[in-house]
N, C-alpha and C positions, 0 to 999 in steps of 0.2 A: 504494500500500500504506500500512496505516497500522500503528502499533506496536499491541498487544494493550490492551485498555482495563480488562482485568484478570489476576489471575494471573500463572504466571511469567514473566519478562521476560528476554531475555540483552542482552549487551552486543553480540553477531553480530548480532539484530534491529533494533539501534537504529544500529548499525554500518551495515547495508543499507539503513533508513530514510535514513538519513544520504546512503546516496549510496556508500557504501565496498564495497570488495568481501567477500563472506560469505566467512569464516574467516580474514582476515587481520588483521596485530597492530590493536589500540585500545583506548583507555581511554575511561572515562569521561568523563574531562577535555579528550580531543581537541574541537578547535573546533568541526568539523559536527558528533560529536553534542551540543555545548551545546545549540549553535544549534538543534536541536530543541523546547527549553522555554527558549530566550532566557536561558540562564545565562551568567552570567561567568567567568573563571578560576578566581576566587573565591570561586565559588556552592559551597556543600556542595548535593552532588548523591545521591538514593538511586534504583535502581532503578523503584521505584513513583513517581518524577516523571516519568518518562517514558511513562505510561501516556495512549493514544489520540492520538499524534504523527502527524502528516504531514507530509513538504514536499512541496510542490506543485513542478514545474517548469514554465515557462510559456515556451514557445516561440513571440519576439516577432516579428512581420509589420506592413507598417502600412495602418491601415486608411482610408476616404475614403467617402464620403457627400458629396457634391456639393461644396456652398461651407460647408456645415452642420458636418460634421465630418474632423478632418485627427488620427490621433495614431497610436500606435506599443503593442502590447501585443499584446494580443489581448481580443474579446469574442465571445459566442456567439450573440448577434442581430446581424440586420441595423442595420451591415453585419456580415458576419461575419470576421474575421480573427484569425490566429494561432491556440493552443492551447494547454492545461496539460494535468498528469497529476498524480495520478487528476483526473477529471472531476467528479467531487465535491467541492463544499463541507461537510464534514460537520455543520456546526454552525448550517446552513440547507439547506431543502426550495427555495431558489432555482430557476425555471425558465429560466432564464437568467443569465449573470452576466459582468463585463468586470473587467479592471485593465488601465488602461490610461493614456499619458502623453501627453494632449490638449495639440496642436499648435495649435487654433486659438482662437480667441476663441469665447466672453468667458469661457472655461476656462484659456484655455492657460497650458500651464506648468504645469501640476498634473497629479497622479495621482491617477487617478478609480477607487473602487471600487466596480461595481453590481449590485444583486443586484436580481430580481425573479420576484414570483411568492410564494406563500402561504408564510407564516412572516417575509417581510419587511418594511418598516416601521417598523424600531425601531431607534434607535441603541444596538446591546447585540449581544452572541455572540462580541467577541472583545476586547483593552484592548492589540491589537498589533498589524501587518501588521508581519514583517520580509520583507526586500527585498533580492536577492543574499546578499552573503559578511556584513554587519555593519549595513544602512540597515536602524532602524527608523522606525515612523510609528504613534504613537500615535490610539489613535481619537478620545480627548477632546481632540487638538489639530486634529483637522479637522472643516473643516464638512459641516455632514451636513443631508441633504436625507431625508424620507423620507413614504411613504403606506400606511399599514396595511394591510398583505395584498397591497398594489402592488409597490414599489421601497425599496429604500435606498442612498443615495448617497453616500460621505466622499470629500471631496478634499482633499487635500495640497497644498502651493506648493510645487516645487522649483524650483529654477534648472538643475538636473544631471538628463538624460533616463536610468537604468538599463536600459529599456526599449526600446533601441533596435532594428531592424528586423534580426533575422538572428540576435539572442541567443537563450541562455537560460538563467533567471534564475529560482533558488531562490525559494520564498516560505513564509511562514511565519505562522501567525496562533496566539495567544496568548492 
């Protein structure tokens, strides 16, 4: 589900975006729904900022491909493993796509994110991935691989796997 991209908006909506249950207490201020437009404590926040929100939930498995590829997330080509909710990316026509935390060389140790399929290609559509409860990852600090109309690729260095085989793990792009 995604928050309404115009018109009225409640805080019950953004509340269930969030992850809470419909009709119970929240403010504006509580954490998940910051965490929907990456505010701070300190952010002034109105209503119409929260306009066209999603978090995604990404139920991680880990996937393998011979000696070629070893990591933990989920993607939706071969191989295929794990899963999110919704299935959509909204902010790309992707035909496939992956987040995922590559186990093996000459990646590993990074979090890869793939989109492919028309509309991709371009390092552009979002200036955030957040990741569980508070991990952000900036797009202009990773490298990005991409082919017009093909693929786009940003990977992150961590040392720390979020993405481990059995979780699951908020996400959030910006």
């Amino acid at each position: 589900m995604t928050t309404p991209a115009s018109g009225a908006i409640s805080l019950n909506q953004l509340h269930t975006e969030a992850g809470g249950t419909s009709g119970t207490q929240v403010s504006i201020n509580d954490a998940d729904v910051r965490r929907l437009k990456d505010g701070s404590s300190a952010a002034s926040s109105t209503l119409s900022s929260f306009y066209d929100k999603t978090r995604y939930l990404v139920t991680c498995v880990q996937g393998t491909s011979g000696s070629t590829f070893n990591g933990t997330g989920f993607k939706t080509s071969n191989p295929t493993f794990g899963s999110r909710s919704p299935t959509s990316l909204t902010w790309s026509s992707a035909t496939w796509a992956g987040l995922y935390y590559n186990l093996n060389t000459p990646n590993a140790n990074t979090y890869q994110l793939l989109l492919n399929g028309s509309g991709s290609g371009t390092n552009s559509g979002f200036t955030t991935m957040g990741l569980g409860p508070s991990q952000n990852f900036s797009r202009t600090s990773a490298s990005f691989n991409g082919s017009s109309g093909f693929f786009s690729v940003w990977r992150w260095s961590s040392a720390s796997n979020l993405l481990t085989t059995g979780t699951v793990r908020d996400v959030y792009f910006y």
